[in-house]
KOLNUDREN-522588 format. One record per atom (N, C-alpha, C): residue number from 1; residue in three letters; x, y, z. Coordinates in steps of 0.2 Angstrom, whole numbers, always signed. Layout:
! KOLNUDREN-522588
<NUM; 'ALA'; <X; Y; Z>>
...
//
This chain:
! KOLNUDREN-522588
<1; 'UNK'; <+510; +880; +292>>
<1; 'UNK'; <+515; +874; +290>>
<1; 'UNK'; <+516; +871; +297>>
<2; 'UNK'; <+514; +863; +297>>
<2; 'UNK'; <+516; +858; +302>>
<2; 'UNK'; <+524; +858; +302>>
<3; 'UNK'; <+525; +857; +310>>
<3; 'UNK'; <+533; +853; +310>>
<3; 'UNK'; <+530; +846; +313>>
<4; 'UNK'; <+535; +842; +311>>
<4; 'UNK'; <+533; +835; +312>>
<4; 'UNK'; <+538; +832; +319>>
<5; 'UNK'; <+538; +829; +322>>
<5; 'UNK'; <+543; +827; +327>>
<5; 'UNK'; <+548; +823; +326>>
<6; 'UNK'; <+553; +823; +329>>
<6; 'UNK'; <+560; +821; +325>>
<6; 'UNK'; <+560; +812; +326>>
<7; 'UNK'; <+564; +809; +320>>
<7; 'UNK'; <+562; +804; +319>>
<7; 'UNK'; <+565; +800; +323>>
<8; 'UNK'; <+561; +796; +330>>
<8; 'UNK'; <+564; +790; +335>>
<8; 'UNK'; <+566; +785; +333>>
<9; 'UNK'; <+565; +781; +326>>
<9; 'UNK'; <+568; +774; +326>>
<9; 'UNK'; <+574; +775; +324>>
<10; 'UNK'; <+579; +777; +324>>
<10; 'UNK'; <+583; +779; +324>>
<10; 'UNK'; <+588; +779; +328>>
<11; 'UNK'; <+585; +782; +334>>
<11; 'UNK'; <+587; +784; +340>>
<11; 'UNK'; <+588; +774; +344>>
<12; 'UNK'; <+583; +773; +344>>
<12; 'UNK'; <+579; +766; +348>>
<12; 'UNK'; <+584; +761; +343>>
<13; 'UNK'; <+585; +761; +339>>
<13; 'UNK'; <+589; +757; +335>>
<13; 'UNK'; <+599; +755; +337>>
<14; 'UNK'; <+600; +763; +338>>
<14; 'UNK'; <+606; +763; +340>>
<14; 'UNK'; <+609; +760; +347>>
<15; 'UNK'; <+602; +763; +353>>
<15; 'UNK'; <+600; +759; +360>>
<15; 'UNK'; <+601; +752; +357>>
<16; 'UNK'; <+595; +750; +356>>
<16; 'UNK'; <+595; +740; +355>>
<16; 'UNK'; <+602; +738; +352>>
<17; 'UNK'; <+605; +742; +349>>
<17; 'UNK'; <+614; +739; +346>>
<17; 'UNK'; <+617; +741; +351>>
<18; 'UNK'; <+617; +745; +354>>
<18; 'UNK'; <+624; +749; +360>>
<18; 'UNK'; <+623; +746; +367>>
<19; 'UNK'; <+616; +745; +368>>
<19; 'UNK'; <+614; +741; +376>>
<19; 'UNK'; <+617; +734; +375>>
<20; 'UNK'; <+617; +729; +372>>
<20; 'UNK'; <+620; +723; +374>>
<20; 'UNK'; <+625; +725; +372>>
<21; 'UNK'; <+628; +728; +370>>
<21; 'UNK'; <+637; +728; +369>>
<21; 'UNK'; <+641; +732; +375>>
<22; 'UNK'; <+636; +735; +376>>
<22; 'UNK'; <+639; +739; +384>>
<22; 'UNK'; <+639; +732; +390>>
<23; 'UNK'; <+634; +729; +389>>
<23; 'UNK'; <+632; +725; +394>>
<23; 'UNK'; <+637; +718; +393>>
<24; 'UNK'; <+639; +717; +389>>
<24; 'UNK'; <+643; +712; +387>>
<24; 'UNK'; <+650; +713; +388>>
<25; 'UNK'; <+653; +721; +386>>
<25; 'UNK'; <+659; +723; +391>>
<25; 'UNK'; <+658; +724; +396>>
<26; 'UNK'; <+653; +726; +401>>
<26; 'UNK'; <+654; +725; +407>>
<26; 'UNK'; <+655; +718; +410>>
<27; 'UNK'; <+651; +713; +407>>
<27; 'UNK'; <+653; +705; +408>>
<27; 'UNK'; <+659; +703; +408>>
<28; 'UNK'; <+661; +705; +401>>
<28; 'UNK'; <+667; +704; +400>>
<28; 'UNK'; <+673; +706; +405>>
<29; 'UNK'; <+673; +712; +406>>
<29; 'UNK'; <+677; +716; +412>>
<29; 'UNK'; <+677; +712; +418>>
<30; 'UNK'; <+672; +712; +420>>
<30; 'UNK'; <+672; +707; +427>>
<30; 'UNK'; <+674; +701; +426>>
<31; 'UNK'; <+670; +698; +419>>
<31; 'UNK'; <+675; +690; +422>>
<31; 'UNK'; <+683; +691; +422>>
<32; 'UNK'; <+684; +695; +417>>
<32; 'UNK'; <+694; +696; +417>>
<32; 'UNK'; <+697; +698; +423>>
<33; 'UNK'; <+692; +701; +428>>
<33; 'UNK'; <+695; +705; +432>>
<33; 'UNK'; <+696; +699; +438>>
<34; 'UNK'; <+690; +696; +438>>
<34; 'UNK'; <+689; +688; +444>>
<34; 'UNK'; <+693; +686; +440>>
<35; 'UNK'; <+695; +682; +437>>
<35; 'UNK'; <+700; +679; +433>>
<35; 'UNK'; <+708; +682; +434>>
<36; 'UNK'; <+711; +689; +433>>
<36; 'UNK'; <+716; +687; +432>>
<36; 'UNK'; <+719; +692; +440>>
<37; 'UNK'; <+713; +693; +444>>
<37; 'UNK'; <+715; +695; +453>>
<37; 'UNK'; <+715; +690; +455>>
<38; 'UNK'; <+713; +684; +458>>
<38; 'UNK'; <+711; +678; +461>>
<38; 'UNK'; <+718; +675; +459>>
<39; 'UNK'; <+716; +672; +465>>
<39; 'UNK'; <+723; +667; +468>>
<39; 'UNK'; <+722; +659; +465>>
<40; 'UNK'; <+724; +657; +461>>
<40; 'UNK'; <+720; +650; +456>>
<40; 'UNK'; <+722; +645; +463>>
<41; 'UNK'; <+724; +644; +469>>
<41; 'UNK'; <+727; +642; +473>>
<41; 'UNK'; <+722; +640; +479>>
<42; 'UNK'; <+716; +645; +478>>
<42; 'UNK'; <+710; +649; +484>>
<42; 'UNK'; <+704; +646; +482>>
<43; 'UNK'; <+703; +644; +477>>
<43; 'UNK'; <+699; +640; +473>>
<43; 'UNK'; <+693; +638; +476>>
<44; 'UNK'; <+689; +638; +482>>
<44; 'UNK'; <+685; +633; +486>>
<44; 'UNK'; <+683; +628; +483>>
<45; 'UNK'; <+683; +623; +491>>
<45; 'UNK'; <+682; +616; +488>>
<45; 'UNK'; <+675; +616; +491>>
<46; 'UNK'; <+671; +613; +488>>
<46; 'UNK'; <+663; +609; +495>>
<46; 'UNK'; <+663; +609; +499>>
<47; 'UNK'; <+669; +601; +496>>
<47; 'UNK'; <+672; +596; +502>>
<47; 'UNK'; <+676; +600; +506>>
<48; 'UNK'; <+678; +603; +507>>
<48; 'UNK'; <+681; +606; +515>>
<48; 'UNK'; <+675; +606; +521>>
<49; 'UNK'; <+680; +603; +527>>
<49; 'UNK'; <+673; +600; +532>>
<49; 'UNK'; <+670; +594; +531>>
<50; 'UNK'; <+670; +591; +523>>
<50; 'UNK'; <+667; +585; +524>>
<50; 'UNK'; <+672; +576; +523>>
<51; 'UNK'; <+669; +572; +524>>
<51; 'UNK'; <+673; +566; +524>>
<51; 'UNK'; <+677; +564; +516>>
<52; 'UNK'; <+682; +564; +517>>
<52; 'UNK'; <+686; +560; +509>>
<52; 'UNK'; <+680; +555; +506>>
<53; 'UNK'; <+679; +557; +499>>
<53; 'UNK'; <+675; +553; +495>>
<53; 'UNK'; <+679; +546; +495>>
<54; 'UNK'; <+671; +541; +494>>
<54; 'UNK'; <+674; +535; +496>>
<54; 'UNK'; <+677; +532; +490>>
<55; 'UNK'; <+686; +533; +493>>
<55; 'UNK'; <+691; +531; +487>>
<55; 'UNK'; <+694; +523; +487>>
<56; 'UNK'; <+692; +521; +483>>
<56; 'UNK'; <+697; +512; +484>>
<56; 'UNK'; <+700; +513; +475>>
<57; 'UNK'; <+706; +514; +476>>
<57; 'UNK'; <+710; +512; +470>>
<57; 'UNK'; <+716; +509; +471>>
<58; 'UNK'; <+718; +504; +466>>
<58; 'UNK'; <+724; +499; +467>>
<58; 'UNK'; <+728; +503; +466>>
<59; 'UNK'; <+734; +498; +469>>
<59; 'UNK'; <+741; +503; +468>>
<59; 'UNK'; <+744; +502; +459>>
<60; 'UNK'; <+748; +504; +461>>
<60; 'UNK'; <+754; +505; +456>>
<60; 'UNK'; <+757; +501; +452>>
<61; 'UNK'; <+756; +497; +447>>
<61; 'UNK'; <+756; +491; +448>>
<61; 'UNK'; <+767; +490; +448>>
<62; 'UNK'; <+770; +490; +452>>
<62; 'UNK'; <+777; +487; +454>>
<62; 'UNK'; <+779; +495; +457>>
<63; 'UNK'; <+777; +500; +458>>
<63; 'UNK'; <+778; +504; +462>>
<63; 'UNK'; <+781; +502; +469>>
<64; 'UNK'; <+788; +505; +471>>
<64; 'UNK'; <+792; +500; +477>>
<64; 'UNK'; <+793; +508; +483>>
<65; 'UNK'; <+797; +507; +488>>
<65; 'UNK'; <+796; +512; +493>>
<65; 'UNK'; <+800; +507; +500>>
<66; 'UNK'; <+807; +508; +499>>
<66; 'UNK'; <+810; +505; +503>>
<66; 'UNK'; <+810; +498; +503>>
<67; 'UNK'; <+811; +497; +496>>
<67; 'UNK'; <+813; +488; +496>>
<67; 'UNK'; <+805; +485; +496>>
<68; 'UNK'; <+799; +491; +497>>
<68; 'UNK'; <+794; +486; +500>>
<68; 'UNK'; <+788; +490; +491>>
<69; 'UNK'; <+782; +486; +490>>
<69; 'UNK'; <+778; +487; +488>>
<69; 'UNK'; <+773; +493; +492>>
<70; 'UNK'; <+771; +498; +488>>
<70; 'UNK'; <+768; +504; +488>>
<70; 'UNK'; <+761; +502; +488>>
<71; 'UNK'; <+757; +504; +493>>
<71; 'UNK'; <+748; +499; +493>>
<71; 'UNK'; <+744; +503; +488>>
<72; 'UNK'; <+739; +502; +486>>
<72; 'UNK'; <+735; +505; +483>>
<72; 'UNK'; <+731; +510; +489>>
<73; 'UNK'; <+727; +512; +488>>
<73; 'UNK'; <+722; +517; +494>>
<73; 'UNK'; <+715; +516; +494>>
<74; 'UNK'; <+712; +517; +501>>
<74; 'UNK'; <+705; +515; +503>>
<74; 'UNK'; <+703; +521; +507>>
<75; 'UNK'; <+697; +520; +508>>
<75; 'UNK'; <+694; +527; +511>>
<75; 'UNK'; <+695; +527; +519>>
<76; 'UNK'; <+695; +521; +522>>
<76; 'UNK'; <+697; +519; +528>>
<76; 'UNK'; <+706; +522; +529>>
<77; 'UNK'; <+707; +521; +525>>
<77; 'UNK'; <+715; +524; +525>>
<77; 'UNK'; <+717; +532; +530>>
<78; 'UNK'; <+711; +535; +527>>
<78; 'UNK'; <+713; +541; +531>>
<78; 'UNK'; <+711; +541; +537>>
<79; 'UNK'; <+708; +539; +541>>
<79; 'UNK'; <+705; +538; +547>>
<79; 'UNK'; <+713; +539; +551>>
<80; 'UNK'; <+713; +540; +556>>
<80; 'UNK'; <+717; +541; +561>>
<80; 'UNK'; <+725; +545; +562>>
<81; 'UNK'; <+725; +548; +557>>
<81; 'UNK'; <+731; +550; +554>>
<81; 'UNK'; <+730; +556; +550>>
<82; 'UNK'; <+735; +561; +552>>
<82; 'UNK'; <+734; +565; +546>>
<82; 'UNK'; <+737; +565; +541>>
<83; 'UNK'; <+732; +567; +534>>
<83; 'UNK'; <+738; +565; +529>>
<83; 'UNK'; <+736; +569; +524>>
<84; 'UNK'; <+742; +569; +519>>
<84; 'UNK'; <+741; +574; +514>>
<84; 'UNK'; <+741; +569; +510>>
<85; 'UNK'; <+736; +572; +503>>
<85; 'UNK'; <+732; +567; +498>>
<85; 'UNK'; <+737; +573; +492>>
<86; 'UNK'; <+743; +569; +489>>
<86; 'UNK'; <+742; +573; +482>>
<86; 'UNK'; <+743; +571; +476>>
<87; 'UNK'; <+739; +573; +472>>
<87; 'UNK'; <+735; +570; +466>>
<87; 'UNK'; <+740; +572; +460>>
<88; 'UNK'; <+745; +568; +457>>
<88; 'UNK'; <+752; +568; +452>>
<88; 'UNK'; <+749; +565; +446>>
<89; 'UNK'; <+755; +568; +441>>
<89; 'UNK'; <+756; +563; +437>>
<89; 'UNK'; <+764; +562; +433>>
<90; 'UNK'; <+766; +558; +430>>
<90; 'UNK'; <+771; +561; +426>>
<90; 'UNK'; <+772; +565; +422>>
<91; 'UNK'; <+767; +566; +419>>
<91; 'UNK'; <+767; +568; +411>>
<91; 'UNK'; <+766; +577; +415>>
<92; 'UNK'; <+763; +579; +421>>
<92; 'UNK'; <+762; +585; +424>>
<92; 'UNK'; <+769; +588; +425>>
<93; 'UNK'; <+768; +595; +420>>
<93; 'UNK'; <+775; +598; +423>>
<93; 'UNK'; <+775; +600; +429>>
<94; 'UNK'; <+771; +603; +433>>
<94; 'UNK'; <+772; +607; +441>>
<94; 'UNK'; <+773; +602; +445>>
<95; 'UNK'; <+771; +595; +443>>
<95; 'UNK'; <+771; +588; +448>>
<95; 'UNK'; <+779; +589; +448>>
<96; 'UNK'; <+783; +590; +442>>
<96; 'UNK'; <+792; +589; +443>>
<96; 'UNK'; <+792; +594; +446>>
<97; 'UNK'; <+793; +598; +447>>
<97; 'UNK'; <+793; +605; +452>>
<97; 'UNK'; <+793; +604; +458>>
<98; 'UNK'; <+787; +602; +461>>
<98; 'UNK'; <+786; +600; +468>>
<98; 'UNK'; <+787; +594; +470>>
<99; 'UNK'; <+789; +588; +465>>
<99; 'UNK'; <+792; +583; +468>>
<99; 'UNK'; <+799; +583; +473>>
<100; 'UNK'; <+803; +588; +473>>
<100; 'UNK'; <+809; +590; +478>>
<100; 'UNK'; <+808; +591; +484>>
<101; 'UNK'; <+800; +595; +484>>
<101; 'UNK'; <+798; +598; +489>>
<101; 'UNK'; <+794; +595; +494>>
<102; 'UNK'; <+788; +589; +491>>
<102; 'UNK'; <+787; +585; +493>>
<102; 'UNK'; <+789; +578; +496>>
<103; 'UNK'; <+795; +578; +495>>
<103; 'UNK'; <+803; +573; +498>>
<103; 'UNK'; <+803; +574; +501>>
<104; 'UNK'; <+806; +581; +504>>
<104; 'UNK'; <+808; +586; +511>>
<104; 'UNK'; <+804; +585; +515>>
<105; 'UNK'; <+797; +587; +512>>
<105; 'UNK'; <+791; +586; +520>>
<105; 'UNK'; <+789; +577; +520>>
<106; 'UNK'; <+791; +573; +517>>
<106; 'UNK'; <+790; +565; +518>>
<106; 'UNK'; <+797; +564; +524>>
<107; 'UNK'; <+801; +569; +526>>
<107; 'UNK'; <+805; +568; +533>>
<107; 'UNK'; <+800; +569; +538>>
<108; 'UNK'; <+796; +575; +538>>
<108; 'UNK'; <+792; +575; +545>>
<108; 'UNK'; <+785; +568; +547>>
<109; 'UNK'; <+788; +566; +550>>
<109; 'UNK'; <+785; +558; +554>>
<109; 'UNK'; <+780; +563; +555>>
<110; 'UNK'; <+774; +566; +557>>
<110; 'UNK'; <+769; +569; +560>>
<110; 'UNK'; <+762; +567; +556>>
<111; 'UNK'; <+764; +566; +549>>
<111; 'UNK'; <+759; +565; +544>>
<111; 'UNK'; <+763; +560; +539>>
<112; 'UNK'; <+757; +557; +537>>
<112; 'UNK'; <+760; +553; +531>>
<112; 'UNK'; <+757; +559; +524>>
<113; 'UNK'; <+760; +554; +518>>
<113; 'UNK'; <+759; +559; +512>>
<113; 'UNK'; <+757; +550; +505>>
<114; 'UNK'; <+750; +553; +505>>
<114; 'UNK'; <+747; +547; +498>>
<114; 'UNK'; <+747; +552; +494>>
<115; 'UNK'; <+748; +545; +490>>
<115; 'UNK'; <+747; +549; +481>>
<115; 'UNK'; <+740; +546; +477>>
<116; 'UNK'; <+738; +550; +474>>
<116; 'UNK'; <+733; +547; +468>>
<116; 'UNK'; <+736; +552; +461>>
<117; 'UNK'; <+740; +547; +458>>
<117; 'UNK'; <+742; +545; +451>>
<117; 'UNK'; <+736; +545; +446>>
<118; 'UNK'; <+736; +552; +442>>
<118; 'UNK'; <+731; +554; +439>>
<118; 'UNK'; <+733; +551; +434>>
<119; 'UNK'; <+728; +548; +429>>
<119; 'UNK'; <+729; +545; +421>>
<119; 'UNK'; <+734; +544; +419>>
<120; 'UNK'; <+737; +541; +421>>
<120; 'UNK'; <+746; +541; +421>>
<120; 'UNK'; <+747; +532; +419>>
<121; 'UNK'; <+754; +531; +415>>
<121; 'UNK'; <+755; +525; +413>>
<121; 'UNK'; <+758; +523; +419>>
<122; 'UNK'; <+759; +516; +420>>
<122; 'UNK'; <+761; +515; +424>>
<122; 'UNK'; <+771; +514; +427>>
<123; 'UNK'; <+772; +513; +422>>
<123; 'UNK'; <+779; +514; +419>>
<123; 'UNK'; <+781; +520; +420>>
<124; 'UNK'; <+776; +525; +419>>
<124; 'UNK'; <+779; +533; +419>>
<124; 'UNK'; <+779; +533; +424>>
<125; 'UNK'; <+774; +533; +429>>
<125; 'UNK'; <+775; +534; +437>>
<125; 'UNK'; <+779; +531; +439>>
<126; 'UNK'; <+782; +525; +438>>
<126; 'UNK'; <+788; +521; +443>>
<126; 'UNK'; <+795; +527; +438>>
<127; 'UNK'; <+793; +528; +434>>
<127; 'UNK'; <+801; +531; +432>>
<127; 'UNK'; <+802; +539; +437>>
<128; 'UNK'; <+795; +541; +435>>
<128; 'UNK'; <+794; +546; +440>>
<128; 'UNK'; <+797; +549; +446>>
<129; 'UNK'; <+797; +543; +452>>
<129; 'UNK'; <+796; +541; +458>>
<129; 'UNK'; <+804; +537; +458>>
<130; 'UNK'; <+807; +537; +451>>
<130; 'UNK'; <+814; +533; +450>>
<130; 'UNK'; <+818; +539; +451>>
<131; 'UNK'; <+815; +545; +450>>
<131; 'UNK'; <+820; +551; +446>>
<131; 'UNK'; <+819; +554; +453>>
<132; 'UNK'; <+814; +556; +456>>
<132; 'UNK'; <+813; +562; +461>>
<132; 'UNK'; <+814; +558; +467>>
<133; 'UNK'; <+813; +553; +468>>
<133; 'UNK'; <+812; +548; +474>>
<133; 'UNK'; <+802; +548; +475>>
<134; 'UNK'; <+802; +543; +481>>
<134; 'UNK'; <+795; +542; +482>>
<134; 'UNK'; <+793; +545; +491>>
<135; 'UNK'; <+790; +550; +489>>
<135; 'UNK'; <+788; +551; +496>>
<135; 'UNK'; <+781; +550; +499>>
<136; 'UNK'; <+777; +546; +496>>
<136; 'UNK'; <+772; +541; +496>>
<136; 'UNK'; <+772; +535; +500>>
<137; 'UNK'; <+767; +536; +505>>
<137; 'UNK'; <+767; +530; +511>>
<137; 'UNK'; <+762; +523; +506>>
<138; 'UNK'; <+757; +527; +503>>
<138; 'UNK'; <+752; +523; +498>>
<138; 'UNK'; <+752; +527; +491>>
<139; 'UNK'; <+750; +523; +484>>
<139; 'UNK'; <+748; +529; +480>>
<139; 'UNK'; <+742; +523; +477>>
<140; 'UNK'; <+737; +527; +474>>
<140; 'UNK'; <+731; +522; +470>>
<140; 'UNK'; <+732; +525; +463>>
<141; 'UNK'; <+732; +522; +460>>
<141; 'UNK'; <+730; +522; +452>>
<141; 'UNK'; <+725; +523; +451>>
<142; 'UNK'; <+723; +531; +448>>
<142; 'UNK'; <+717; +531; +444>>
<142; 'UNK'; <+717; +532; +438>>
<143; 'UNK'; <+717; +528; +433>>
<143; 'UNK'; <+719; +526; +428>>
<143; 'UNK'; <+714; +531; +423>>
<144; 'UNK'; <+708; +530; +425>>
<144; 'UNK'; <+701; +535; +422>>
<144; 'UNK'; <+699; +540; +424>>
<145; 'UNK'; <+703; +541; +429>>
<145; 'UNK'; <+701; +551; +431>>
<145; 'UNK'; <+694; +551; +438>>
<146; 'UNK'; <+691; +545; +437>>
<146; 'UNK'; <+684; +546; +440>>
<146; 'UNK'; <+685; +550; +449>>
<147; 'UNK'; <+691; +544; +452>>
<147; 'UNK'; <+693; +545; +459>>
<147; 'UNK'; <+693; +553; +459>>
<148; 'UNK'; <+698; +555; +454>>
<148; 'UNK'; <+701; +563; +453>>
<148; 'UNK'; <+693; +567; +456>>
<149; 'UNK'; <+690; +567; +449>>
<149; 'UNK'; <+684; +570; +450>>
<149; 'UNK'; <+678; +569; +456>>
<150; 'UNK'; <+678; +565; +460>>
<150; 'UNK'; <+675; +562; +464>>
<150; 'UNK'; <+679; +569; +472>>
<151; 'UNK'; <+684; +568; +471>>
<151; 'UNK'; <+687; +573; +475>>
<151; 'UNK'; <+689; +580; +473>>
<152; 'UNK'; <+685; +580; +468>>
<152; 'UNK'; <+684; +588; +465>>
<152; 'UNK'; <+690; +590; +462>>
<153; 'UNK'; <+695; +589; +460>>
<153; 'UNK'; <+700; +590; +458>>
<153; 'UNK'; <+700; +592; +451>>
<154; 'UNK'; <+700; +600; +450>>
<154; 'UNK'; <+701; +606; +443>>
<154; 'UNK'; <+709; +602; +437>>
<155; 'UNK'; <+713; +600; +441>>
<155; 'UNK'; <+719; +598; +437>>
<155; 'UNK'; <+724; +598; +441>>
<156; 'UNK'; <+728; +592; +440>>
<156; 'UNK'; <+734; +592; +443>>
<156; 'UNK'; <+740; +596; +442>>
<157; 'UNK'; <+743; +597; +448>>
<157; 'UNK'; <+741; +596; +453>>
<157; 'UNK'; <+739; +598; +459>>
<158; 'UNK'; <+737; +595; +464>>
<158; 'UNK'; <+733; +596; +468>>
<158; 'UNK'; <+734; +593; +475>>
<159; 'UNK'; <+732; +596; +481>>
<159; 'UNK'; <+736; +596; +485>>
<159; 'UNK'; <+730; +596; +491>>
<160; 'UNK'; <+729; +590; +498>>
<160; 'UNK'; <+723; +590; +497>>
<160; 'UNK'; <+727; +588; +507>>
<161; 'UNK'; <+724; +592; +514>>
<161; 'UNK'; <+725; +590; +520>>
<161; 'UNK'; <+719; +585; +522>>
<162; 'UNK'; <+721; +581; +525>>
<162; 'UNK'; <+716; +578; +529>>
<162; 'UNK'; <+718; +576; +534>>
<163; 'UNK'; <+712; +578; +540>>
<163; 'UNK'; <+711; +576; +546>>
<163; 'UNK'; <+712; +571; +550>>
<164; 'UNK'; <+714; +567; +556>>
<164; 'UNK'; <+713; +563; +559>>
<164; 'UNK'; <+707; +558; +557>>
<165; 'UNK'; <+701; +564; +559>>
<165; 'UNK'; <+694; +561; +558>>
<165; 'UNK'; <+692; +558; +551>>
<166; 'UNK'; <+698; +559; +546>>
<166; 'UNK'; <+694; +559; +538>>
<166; 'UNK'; <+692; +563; +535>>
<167; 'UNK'; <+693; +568; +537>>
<167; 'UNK'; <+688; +576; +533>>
<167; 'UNK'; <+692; +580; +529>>
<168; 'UNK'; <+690; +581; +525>>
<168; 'UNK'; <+696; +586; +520>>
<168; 'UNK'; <+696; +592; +524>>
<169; 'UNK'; <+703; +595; +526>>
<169; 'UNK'; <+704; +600; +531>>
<169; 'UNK'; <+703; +607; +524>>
<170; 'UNK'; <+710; +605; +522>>
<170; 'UNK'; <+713; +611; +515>>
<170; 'UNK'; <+713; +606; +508>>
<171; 'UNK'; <+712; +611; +504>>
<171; 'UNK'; <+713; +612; +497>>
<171; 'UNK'; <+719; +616; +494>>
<172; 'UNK'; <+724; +613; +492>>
<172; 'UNK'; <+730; +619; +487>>
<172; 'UNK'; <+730; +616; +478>>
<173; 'UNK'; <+727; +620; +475>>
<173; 'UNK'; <+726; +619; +469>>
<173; 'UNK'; <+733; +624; +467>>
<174; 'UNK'; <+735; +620; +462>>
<174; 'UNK'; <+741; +620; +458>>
<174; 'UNK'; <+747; +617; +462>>
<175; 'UNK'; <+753; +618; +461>>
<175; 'UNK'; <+757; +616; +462>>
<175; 'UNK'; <+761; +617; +469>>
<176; 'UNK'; <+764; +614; +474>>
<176; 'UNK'; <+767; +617; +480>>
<176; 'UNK'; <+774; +619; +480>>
<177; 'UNK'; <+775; +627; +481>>
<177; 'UNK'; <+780; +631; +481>>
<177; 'UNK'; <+783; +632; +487>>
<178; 'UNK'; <+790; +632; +489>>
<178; 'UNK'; <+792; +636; +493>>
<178; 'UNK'; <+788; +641; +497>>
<179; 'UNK'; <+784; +644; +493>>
<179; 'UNK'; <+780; +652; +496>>
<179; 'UNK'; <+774; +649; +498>>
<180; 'UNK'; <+770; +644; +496>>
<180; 'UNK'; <+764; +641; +498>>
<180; 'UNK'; <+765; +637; +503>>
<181; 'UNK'; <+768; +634; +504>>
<181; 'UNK'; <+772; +629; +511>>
<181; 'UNK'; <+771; +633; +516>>
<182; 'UNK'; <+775; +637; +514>>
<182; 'UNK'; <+776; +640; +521>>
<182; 'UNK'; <+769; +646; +525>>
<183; 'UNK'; <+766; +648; +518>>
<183; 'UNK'; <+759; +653; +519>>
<183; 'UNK'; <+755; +650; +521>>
<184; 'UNK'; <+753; +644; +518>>
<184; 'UNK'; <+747; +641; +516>>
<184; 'UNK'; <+747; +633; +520>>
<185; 'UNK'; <+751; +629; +516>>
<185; 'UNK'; <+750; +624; +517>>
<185; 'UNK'; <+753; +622; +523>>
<186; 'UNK'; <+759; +622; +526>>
<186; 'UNK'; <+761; +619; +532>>
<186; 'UNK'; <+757; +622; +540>>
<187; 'UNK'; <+753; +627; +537>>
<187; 'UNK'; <+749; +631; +544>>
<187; 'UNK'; <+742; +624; +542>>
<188; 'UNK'; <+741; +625; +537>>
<188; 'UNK'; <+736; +620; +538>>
<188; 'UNK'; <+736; +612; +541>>
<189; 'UNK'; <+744; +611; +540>>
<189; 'UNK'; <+744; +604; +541>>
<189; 'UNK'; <+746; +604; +551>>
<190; 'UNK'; <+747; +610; +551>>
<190; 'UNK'; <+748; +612; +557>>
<190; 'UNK'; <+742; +612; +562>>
<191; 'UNK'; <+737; +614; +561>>
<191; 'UNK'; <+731; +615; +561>>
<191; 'UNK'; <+728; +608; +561>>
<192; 'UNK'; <+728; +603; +560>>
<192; 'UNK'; <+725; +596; +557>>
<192; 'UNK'; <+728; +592; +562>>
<193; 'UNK'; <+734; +595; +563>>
<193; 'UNK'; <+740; +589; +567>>
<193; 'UNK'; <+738; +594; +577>>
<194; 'UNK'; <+735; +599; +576>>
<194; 'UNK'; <+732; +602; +584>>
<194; 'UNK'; <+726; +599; +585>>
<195; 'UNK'; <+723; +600; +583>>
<195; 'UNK'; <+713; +595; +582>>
<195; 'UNK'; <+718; +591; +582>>
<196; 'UNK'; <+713; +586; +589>>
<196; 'UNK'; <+713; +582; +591>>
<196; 'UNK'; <+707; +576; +589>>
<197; 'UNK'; <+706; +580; +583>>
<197; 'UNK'; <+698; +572; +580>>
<197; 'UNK'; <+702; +570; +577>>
//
């Protein structure tokens, strides 16, 4: 009497259904893990090291700032100065959050602080800048998102150093805190205002 060998497909069938399901929680795991360890704040930018994309947007249309009209902004804007670029809107909650706090550092004369007014009515923005004050040396309307995205910008808001030279120094993606001020961003603007380009 033959014995016959035990039956493979069987075996091989199980494998082909349980290897990509293993393979797919292992995928799965990782990205949850990069996702929910990661600082959404840390986010690299390209542009760090390189020149501000060449921005020209109008201003606001009746947007004011001490009795006087708020300009629109240009790429030549940032040359000689350091300044911080933050990208608002009204309709952004974190934007109401950090408007108090971006008020306070509009007292330090060292840097100026432009705004690019993301997709925003224009009426919202001046009521905005009515409620919290305006600490906006320039702000440009970007009525179509394009500027935003040109400057790489994931979602407002967004919080953006720049150098003497024009070169994007730092990037703070999401909103600015009490605890990022002081971590993060004011080391960085500290850093932009030591460089001497």
């Amino acid at each position: 009497m033959s014995v016959s060998a035990p039956d493979t497909p069987p075996v091989r069938r199980r494998i082909a259904v349980v290897l990509p399901l293993v393979l797919f929680l292992a995928l799965a795991a990782l990205f949850f893990f990069r996702l929910g360890s990661g600082d959404p704040s840390r986010i690299p930018s390209a542009l760090i090291g390189r020149p501000v994309p060449d921005t020209a947007l109008p201003p606001v249309p009746g947007l004011m700032r001490d009795g006087k009209r708020v300009p629109g902004i240009a790429r030549g804007d940032f040359v000689g100065a350091v300044t911080l670029v933050n990208v608002w809107a009204s309709w952004c909650v974190p934007c109401h959050d950090e408007a108090p706090i971006l008020m306070r550092m509009a007292e330090d004369q060292r840097f100026r602080i432009v705004g690019i007014n993301y997709k925003d009515q224009p009426e919202n923005a001046r009521r905005f800048v009515g409620r919290y004050g305006n600490p906006f040396a320039a702000v440009g309307a970007d009525a179509n998102g394009r500027a935003s995205i040109d400057w790489g910008v994931y979602g407002v808001p967004e919080t953006f150093v720049v150098g003497r030279d024009g070169r994007i120094a730092y990037k703070l993606v999401g909103p600015i805190t009490p605890e990022n001020l002081q971590a993060t961003l004011m080391p960085a603007i500290e850093r932009a205002l030591a460089d001497g380009r």
